[in-house]
mmCIF file as Biopython writes it, N, C-alpha, C and O atoms, coordinates in Angstrom:
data_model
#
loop_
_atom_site.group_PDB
_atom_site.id
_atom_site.type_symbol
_atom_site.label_atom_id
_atom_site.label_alt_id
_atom_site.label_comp_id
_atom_site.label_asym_id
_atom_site.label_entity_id
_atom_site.label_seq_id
_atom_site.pdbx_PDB_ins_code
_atom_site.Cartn_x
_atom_site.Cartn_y
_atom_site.Cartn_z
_atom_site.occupancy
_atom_site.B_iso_or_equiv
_atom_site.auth_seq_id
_atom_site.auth_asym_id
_atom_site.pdbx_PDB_model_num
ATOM 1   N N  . UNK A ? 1  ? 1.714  -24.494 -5.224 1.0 0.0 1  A 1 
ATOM 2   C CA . UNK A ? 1  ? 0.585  -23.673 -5.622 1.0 0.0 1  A 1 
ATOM 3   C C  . UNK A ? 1  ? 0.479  -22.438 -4.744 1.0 0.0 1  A 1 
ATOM 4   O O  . UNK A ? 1  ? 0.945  -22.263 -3.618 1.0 0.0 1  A 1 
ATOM 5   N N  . UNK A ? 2  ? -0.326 -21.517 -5.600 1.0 0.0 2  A 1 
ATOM 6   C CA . UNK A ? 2  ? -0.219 -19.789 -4.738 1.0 0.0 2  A 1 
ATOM 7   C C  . UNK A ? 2  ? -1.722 -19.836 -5.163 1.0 0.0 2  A 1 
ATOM 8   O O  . UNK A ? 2  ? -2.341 -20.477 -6.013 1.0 0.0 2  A 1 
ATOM 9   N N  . UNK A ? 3  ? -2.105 -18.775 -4.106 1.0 0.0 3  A 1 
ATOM 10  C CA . UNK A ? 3  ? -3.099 -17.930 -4.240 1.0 0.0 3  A 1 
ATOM 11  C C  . UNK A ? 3  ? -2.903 -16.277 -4.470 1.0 0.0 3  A 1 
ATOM 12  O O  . UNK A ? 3  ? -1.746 -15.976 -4.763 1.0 0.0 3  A 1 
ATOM 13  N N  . UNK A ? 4  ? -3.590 -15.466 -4.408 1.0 0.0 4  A 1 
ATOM 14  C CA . UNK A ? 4  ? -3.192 -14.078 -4.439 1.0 0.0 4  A 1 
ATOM 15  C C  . UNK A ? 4  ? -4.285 -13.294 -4.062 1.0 0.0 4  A 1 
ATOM 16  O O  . UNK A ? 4  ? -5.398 -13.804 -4.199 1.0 0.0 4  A 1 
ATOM 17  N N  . UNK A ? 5  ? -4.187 -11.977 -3.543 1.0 0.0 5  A 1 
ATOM 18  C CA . UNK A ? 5  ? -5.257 -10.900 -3.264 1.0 0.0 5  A 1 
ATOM 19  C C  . UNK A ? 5  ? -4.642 -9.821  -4.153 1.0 0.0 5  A 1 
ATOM 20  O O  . UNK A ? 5  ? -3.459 -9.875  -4.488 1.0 0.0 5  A 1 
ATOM 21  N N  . UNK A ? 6  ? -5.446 -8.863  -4.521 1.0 0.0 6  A 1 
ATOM 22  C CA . UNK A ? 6  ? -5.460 -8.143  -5.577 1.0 0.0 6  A 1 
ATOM 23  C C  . UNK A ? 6  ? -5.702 -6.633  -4.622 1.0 0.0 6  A 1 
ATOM 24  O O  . UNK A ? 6  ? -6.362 -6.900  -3.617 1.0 0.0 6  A 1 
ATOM 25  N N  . UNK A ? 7  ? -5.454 -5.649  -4.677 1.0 0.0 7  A 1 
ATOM 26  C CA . UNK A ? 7  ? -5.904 -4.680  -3.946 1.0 0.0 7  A 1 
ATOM 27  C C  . UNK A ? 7  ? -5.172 -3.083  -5.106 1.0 0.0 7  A 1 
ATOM 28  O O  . UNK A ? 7  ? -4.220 -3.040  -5.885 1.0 0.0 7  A 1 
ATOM 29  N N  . UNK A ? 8  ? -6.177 -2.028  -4.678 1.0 0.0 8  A 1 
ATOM 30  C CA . UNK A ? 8  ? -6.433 -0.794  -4.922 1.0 0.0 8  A 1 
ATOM 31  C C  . UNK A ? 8  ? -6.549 0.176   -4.433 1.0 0.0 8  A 1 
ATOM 32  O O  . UNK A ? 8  ? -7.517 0.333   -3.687 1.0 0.0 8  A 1 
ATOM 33  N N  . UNK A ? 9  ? -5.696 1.147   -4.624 1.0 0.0 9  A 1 
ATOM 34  C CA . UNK A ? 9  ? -5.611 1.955   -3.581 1.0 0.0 9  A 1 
ATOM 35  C C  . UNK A ? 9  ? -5.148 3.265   -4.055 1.0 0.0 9  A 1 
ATOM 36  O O  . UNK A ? 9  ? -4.420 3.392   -5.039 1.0 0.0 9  A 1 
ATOM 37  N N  . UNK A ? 10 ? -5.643 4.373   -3.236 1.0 0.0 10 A 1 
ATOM 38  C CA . UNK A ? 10 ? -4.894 5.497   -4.005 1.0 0.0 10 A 1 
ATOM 39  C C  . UNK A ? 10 ? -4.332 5.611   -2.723 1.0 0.0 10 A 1 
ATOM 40  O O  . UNK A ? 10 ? -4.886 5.330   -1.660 1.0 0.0 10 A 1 
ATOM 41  N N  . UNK A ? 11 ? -2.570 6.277   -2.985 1.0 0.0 11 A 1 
ATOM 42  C CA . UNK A ? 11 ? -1.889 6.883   -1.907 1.0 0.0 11 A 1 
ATOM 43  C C  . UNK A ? 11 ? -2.104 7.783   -1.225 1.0 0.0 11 A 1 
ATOM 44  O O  . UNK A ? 11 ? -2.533 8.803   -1.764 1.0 0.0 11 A 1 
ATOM 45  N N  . UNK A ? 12 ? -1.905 7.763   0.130  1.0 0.0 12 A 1 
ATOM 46  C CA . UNK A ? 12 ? -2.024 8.828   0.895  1.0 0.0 12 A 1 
ATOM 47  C C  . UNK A ? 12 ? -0.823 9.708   1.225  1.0 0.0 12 A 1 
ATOM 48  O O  . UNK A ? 12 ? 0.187  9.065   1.515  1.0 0.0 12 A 1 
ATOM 49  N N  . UNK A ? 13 ? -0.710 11.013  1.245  1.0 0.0 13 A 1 
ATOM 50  C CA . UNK A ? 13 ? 0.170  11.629  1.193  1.0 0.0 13 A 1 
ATOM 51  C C  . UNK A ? 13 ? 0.280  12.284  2.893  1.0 0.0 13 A 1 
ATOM 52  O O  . UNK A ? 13 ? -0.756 12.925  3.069  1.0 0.0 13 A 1 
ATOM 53  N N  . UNK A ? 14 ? 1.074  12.331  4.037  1.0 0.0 14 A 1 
ATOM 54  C CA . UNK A ? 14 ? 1.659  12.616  4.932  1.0 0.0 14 A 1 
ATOM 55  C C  . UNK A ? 14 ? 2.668  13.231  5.647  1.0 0.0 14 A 1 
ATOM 56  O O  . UNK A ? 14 ? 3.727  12.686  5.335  1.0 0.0 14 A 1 
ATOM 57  N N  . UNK A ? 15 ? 2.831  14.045  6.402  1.0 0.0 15 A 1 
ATOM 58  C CA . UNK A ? 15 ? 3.699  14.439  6.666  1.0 0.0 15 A 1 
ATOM 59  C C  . UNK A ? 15 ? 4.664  14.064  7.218  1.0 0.0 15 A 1 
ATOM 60  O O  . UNK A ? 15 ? 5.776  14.504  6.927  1.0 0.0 15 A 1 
ATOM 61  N N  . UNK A ? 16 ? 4.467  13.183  8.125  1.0 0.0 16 A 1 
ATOM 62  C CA . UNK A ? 16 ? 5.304  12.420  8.238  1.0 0.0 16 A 1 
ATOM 63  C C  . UNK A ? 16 ? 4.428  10.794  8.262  1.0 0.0 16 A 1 
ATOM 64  O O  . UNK A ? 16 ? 3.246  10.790  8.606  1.0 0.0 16 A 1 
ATOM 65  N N  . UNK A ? 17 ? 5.086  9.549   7.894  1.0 0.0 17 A 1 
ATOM 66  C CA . UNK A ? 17 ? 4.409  8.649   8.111  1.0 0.0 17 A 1 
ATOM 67  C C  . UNK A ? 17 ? 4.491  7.699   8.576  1.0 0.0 17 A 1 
ATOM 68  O O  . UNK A ? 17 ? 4.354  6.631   7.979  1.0 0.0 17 A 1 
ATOM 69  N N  . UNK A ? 18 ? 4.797  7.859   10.059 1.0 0.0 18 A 1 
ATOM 70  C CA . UNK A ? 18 ? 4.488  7.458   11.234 1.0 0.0 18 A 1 
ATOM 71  C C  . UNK A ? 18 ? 3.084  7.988   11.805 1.0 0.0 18 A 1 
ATOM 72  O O  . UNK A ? 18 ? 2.582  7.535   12.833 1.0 0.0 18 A 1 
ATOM 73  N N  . UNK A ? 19 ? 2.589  8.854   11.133 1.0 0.0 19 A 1 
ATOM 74  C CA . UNK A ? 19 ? 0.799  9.481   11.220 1.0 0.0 19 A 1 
ATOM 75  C C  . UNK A ? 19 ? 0.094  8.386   11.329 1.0 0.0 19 A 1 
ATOM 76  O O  . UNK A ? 19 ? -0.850 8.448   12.118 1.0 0.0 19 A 1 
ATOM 77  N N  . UNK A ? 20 ? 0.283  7.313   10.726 1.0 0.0 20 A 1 
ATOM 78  C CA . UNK A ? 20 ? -0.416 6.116   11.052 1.0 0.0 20 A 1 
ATOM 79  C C  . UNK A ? 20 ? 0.255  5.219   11.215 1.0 0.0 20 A 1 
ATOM 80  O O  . UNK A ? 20 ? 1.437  5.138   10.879 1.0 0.0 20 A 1 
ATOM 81  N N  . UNK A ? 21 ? -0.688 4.024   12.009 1.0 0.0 21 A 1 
ATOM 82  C CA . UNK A ? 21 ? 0.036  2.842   12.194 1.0 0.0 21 A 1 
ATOM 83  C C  . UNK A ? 21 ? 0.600  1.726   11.070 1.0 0.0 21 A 1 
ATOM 84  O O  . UNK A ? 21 ? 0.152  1.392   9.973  1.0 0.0 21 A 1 
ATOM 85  N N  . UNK A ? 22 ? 1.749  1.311   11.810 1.0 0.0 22 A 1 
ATOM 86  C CA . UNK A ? 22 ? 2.126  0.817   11.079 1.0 0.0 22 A 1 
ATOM 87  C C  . UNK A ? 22 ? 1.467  -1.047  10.205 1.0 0.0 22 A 1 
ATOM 88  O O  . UNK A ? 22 ? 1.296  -2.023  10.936 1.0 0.0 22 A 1 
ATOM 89  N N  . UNK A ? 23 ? 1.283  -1.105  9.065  1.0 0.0 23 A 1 
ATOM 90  C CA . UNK A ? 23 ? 1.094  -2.480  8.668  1.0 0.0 23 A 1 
ATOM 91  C C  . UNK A ? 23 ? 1.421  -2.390  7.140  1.0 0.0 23 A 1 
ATOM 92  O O  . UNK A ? 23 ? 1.690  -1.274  6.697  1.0 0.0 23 A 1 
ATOM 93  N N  . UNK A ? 24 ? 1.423  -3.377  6.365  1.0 0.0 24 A 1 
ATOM 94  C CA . UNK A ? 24 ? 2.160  -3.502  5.237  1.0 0.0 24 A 1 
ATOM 95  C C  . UNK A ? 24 ? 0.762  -2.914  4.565  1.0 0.0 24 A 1 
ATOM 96  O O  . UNK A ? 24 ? 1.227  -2.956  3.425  1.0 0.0 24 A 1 
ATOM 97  N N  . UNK A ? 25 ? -0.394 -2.469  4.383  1.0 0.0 25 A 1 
ATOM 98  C CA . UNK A ? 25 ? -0.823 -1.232  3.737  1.0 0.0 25 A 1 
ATOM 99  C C  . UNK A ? 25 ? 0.028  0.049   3.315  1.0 0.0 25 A 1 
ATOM 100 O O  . UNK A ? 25 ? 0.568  0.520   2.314  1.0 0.0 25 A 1 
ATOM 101 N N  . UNK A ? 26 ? -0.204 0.388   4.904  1.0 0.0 26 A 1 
ATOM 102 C CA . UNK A ? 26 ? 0.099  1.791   4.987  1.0 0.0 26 A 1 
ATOM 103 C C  . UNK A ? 26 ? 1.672  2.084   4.777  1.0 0.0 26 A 1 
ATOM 104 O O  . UNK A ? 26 ? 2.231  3.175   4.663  1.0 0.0 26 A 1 
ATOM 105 N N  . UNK A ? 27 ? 2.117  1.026   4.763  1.0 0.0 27 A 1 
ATOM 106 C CA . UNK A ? 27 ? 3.708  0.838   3.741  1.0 0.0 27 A 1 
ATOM 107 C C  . UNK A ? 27 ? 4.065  0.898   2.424  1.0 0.0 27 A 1 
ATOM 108 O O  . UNK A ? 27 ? 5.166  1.202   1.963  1.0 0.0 27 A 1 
ATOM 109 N N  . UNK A ? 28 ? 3.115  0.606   1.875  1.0 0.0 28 A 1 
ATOM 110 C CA . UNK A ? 28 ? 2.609  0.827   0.082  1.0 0.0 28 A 1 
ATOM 111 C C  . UNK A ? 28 ? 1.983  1.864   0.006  1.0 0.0 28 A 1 
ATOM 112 O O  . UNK A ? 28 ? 2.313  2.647   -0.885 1.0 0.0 28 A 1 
ATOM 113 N N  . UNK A ? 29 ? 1.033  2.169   0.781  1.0 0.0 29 A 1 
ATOM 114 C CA . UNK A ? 29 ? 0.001  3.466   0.300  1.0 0.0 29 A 1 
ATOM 115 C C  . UNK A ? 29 ? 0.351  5.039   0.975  1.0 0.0 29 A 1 
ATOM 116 O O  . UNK A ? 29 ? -0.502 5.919   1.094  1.0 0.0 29 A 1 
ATOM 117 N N  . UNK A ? 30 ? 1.685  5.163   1.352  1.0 0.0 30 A 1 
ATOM 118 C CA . UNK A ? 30 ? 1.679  6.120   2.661  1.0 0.0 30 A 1 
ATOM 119 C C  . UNK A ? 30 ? 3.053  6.841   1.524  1.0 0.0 30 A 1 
ATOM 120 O O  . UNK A ? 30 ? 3.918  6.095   1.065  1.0 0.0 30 A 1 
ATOM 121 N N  . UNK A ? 31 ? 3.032  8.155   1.258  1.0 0.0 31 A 1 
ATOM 122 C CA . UNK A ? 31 ? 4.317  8.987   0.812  1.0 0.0 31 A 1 
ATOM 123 C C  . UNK A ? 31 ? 4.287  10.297  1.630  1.0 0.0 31 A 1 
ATOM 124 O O  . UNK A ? 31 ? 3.434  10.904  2.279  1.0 0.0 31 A 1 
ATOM 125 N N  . UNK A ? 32 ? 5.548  10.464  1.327  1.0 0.0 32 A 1 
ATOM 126 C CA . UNK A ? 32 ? 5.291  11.972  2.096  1.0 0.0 32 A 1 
ATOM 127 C C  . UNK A ? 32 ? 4.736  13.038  0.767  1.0 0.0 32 A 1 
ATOM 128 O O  . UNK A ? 32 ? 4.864  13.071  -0.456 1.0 0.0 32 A 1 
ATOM 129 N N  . UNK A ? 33 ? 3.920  14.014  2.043  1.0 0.0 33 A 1 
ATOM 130 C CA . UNK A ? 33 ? 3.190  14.865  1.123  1.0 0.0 33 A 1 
ATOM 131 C C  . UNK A ? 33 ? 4.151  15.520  0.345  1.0 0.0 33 A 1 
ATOM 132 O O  . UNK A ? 33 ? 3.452  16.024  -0.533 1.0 0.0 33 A 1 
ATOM 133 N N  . UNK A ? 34 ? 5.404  15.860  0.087  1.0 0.0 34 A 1 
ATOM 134 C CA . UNK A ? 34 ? 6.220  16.544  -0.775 1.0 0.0 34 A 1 
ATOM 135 C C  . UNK A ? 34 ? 5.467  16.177  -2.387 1.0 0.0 34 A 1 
ATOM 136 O O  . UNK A ? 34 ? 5.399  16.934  -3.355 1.0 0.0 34 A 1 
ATOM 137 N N  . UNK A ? 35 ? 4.933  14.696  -2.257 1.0 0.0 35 A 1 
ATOM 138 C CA . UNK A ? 35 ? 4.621  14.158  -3.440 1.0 0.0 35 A 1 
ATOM 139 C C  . UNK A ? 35 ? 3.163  13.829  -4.191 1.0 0.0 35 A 1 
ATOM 140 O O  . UNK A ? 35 ? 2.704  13.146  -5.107 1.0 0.0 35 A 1 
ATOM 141 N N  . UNK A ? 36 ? 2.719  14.876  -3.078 1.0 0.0 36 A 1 
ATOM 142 C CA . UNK A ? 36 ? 1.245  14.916  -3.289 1.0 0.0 36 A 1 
ATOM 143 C C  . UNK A ? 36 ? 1.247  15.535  -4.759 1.0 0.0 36 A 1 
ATOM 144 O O  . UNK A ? 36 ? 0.396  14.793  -5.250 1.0 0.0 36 A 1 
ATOM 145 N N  . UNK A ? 37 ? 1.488  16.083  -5.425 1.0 0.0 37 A 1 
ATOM 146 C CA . UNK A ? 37 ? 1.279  16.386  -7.170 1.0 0.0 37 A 1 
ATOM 147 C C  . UNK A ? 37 ? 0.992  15.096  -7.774 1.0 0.0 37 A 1 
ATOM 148 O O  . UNK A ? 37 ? 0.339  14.940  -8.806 1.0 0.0 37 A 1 
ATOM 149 N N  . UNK A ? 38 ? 1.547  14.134  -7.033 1.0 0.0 38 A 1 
ATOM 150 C CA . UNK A ? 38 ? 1.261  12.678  -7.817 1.0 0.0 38 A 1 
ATOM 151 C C  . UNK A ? 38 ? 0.052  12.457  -8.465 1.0 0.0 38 A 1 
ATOM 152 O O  . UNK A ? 38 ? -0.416 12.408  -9.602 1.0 0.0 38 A 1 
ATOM 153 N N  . UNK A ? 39 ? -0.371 12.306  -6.945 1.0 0.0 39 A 1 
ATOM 154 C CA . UNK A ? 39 ? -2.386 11.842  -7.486 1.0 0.0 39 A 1 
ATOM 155 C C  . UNK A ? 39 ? -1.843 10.085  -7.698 1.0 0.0 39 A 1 
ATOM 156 O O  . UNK A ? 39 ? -2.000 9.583   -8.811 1.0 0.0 39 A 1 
ATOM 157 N N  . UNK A ? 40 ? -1.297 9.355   -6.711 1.0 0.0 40 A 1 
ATOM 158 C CA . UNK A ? 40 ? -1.368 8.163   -7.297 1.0 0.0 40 A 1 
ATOM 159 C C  . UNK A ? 40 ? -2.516 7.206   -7.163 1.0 0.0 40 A 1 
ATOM 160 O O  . UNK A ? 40 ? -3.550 7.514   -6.572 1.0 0.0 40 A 1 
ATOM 161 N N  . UNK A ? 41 ? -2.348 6.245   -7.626 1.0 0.0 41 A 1 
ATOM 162 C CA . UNK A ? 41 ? -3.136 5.071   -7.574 1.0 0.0 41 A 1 
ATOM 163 C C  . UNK A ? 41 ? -2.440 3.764   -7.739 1.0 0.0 41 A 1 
ATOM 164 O O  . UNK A ? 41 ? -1.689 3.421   -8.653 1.0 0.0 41 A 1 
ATOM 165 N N  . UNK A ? 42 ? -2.880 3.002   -6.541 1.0 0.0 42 A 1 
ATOM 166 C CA . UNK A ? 42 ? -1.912 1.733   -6.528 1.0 0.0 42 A 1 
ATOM 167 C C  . UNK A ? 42 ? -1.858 0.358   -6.706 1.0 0.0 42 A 1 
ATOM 168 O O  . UNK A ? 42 ? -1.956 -0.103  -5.569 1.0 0.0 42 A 1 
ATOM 169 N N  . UNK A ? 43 ? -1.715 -0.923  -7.821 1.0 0.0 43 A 1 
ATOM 170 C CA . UNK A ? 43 ? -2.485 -1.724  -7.700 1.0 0.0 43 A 1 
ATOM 171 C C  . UNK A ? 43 ? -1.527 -2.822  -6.884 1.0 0.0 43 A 1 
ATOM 172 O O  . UNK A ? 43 ? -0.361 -2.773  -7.273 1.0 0.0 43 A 1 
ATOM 173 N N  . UNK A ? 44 ? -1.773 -3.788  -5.848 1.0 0.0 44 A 1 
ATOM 174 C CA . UNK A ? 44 ? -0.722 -4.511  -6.038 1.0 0.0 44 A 1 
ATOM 175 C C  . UNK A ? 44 ? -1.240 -6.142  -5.204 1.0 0.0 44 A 1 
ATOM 176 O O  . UNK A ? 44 ? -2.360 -6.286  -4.714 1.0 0.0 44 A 1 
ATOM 177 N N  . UNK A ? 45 ? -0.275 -7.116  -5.199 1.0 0.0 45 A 1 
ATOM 178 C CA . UNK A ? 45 ? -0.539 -7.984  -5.448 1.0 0.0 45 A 1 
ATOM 179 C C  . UNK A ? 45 ? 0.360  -9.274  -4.449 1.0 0.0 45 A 1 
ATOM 180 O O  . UNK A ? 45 ? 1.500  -9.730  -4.541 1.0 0.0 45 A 1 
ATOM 181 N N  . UNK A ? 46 ? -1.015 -9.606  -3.326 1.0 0.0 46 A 1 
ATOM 182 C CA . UNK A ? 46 ? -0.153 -10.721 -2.356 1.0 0.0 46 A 1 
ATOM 183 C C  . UNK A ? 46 ? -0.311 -11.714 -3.169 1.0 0.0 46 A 1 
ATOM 184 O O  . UNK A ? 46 ? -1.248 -12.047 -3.895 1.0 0.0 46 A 1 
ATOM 185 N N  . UNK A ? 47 ? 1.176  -12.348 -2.874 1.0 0.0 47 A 1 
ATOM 186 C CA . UNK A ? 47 ? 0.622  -14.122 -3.061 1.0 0.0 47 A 1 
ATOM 187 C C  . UNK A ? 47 ? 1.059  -14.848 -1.716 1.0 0.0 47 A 1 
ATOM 188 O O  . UNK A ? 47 ? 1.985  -14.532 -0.969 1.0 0.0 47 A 1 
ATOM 189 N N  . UNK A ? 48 ? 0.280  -15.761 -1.611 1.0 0.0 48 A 1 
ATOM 190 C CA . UNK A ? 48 ? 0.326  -16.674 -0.664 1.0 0.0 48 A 1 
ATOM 191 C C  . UNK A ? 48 ? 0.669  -18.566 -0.974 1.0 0.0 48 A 1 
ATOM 192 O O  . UNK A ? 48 ? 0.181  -19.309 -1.826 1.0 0.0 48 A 1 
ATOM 193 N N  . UNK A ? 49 ? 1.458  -18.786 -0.129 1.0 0.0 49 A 1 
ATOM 194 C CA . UNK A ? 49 ? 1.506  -20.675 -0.416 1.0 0.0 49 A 1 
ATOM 195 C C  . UNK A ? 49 ? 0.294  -21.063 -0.243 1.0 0.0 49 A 1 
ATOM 196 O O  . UNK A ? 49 ? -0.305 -20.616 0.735  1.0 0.0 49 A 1 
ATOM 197 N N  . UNK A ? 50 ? -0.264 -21.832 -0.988 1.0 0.0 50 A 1 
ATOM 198 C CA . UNK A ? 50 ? -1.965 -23.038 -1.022 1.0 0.0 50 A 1 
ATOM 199 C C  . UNK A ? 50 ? -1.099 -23.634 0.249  1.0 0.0 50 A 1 
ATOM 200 O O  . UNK A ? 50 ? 0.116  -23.797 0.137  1.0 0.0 50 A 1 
ATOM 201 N N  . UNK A ? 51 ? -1.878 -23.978 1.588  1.0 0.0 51 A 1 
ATOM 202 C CA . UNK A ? 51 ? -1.548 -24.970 2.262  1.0 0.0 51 A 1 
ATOM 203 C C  . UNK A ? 51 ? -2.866 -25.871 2.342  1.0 0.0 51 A 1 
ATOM 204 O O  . UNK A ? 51 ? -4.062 -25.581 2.392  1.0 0.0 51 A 1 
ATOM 205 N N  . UNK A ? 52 ? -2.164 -27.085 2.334  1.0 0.0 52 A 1 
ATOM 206 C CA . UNK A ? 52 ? -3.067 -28.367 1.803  1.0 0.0 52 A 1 
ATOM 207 C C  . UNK A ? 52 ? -3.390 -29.183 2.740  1.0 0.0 52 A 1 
ATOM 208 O O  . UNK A ? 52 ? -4.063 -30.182 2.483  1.0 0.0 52 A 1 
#
């Protein structure tokens, strides 16, 4: 069995992105600004093992 978190986010665009610290957010939500025309928005999706 899994669980999951659900999360939303619009990207942030950077110049370089090491601008912030590092964690598996700012690994999904972080582009370089070259790609700021985007305008994104991000949905995405942990799962985790049920421990019993």
């Amino acid at each position: 069995m899994y669980y999951e978190d659900i999360f939303l986010s619009r990207v942030k665009y950077t110049d370089f992105i090491k601008d912030e610290p590092e964690n598996r957010f700012n690994v999904i939500t972080t582009k370089n600004k070259f790609y700021e025309y985007e305008k994104e928005l991000r949905l995405f999706i942990f799962y985790y093992p049920k421990i019993e």
